[in-house]
VONUNU-703321 format. One record per atom (N, C-alpha, C, O): x, y, z. Coordinates in pm, whole numbers, padded with zeros to 5 digits, always signed. Example, Ala and Ser with C-alpha at 12.3 -4.5 7.8 and 13.67 -1.06 7.14 Angstrom:
REM VONUNU-703321
+01319-00569+00780 +01230-00450+00780 +01320-00330+00780 +01424-00332+00846 +01285-00225+00708 +01367-00106+00714 +01290+00003+00787 +01341+00114+00804 
This chain:
REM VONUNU-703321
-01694+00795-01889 -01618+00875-01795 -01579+00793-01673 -01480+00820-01603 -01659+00694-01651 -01628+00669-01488 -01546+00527-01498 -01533+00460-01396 -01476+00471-01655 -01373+00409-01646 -01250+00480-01627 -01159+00447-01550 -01254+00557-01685 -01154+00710-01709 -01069+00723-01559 -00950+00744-01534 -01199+00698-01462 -01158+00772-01334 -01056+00679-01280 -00957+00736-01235 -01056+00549-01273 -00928+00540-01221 -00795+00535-01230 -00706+00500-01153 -00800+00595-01383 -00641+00624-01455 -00598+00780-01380 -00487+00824-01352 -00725+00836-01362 -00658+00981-01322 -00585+00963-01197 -00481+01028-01196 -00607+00898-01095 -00530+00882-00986 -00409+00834-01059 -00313+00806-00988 -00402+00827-01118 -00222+00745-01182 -00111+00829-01281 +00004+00809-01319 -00244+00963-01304 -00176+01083-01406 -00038+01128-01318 -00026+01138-01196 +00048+01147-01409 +00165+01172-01334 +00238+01341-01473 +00303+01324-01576 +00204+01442-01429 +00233+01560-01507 +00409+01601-01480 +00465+01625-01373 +00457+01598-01598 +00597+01665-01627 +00583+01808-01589 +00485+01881-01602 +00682+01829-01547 +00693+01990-01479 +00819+02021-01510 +00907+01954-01456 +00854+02127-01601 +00974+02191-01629 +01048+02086-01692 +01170+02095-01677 +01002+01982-01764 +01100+01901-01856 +01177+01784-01774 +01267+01719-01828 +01119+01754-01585 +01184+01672-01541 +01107+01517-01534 +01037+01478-01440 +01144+01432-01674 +01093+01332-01709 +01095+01228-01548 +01006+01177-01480 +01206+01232-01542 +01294+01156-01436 +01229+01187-01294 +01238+01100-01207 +01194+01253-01279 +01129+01299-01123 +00968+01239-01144 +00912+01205-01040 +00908+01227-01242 +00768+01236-01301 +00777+01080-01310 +00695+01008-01252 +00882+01031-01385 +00865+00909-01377 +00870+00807-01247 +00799+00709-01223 +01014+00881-01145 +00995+00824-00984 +00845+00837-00928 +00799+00747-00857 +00792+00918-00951 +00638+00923-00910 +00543+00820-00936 +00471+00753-00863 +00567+00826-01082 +00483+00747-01158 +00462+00543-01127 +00376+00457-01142 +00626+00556-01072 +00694+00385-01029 +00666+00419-00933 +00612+00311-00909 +00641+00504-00795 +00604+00521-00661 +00434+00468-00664 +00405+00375-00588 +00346+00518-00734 +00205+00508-00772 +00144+00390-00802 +00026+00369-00776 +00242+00286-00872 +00238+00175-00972 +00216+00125-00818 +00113+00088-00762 +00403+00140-00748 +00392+00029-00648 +00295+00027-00517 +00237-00073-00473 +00289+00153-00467 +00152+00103-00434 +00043+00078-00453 -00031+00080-00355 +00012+00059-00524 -00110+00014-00602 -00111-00163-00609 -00214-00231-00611 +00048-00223-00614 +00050-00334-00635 +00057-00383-00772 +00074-00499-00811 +00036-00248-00857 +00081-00328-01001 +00213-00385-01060 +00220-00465-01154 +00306-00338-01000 +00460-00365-01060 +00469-00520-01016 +00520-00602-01094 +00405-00570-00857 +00404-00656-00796 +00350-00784-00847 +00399-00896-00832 +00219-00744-00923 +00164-00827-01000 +00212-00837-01154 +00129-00907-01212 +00267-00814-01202 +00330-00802-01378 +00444-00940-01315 +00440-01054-01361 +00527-00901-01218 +00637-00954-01196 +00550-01094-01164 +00580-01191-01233 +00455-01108-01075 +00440-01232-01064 +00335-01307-01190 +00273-01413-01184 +00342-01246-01256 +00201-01302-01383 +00358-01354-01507 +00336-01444-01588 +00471-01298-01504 +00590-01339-01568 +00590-01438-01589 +00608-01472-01706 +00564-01559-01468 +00603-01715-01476 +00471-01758-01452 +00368-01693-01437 +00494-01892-01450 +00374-01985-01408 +00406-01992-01253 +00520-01995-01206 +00286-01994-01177 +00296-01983-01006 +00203-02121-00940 +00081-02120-00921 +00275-02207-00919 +00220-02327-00861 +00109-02280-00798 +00105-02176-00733 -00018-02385-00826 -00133-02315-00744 -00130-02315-00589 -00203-02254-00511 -00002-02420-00561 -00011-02444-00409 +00119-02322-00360 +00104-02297-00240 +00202-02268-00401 +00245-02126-00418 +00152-02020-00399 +00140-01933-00313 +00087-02051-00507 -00027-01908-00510 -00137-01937-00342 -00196-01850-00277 -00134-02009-00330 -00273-02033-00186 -00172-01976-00057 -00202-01909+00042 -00056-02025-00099 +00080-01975+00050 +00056-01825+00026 +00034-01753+00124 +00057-01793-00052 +00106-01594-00070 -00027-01573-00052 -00040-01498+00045 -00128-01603-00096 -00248-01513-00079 -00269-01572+00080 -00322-01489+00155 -00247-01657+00121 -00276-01699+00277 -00183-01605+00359 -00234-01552+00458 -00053-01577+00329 +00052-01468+00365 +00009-01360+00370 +00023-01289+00470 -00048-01325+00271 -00094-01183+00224 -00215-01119+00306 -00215-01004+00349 -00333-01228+00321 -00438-01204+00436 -00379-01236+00575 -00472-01258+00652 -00284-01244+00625 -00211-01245+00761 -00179-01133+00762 -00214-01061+00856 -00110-01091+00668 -00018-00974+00665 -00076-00833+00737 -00036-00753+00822 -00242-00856+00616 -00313-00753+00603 -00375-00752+00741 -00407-00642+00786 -00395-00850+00806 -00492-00886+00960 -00385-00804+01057 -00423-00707+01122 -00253-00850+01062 -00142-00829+01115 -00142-00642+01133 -00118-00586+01240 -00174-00570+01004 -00115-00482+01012 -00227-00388+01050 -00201-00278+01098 -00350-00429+01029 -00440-00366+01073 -00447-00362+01208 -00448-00260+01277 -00451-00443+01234 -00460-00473+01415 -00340-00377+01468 -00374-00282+01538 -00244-00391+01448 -00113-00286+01489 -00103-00148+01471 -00047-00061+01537 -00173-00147+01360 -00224+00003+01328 -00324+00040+01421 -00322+00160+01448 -00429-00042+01490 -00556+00018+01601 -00470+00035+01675 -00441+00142+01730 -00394-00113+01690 -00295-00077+01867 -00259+00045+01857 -00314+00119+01939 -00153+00114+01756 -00052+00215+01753 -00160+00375+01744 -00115+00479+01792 -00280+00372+01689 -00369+00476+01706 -00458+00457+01886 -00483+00565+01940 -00480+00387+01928 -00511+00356+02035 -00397+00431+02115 -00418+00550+02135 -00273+00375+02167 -00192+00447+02247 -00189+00577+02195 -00239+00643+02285 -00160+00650+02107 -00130+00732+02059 -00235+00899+02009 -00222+01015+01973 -00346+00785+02047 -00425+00932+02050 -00413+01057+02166 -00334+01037+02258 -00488+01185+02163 -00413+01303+02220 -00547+01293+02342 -00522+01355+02446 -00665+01232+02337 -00751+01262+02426 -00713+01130+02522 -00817+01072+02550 -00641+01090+02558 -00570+00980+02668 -00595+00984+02823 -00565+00865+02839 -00616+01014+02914 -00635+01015+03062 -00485+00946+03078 -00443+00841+03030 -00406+01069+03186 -00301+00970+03218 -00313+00870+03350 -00323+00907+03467 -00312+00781+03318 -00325+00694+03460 -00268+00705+03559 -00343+00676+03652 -00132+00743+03603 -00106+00777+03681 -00082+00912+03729 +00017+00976+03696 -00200+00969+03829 -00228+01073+03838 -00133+01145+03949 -00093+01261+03938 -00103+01058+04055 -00043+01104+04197 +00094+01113+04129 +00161+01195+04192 +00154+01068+04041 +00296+01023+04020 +00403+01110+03974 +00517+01066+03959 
């Protein structure tokens, strides 16, 4: 059962015969997940000094976006003190 489980996050159910809507889902799911991303790059052979740039890219990326994401929850939370009080 508990290989099972991570296909169910990926179940994608037809509703009223609309293959086409089920399937946009289904390619929405893939890509974030990163699988479409990886098929495409497993296609060719990927220089290993290629492959060290993207995964070195890829952990920037991820540092990058995390950090911007605290910044952007940081300003943006609702319990804030406004600093300028007299103004």
């Amino acid at each position: 059962m508990a290989s099972h489980l991570r296909f169910v996050g990926r179940t994608v159910m037809v509703q009223n015969g609309n293959v086409d809507a089920a399937f946009g889902a289904l390619n929405r799911i893939l890509a974030q997940d990163g699988v479409t991303e990886a098929v495409r790059r497993s296609r060719y052979f990927e220089k290993p000094s290629r492959a060290r740039r993207r995964r070195a890219f890829e952990a920037c990326r991820r540092v990058y976006c995390a950090e911007m994401g605290r910044r952007v929850a940081f300003l943006a939370r609702s319990s804030r003190q406004d600093p300028w009080l007299g103004c």
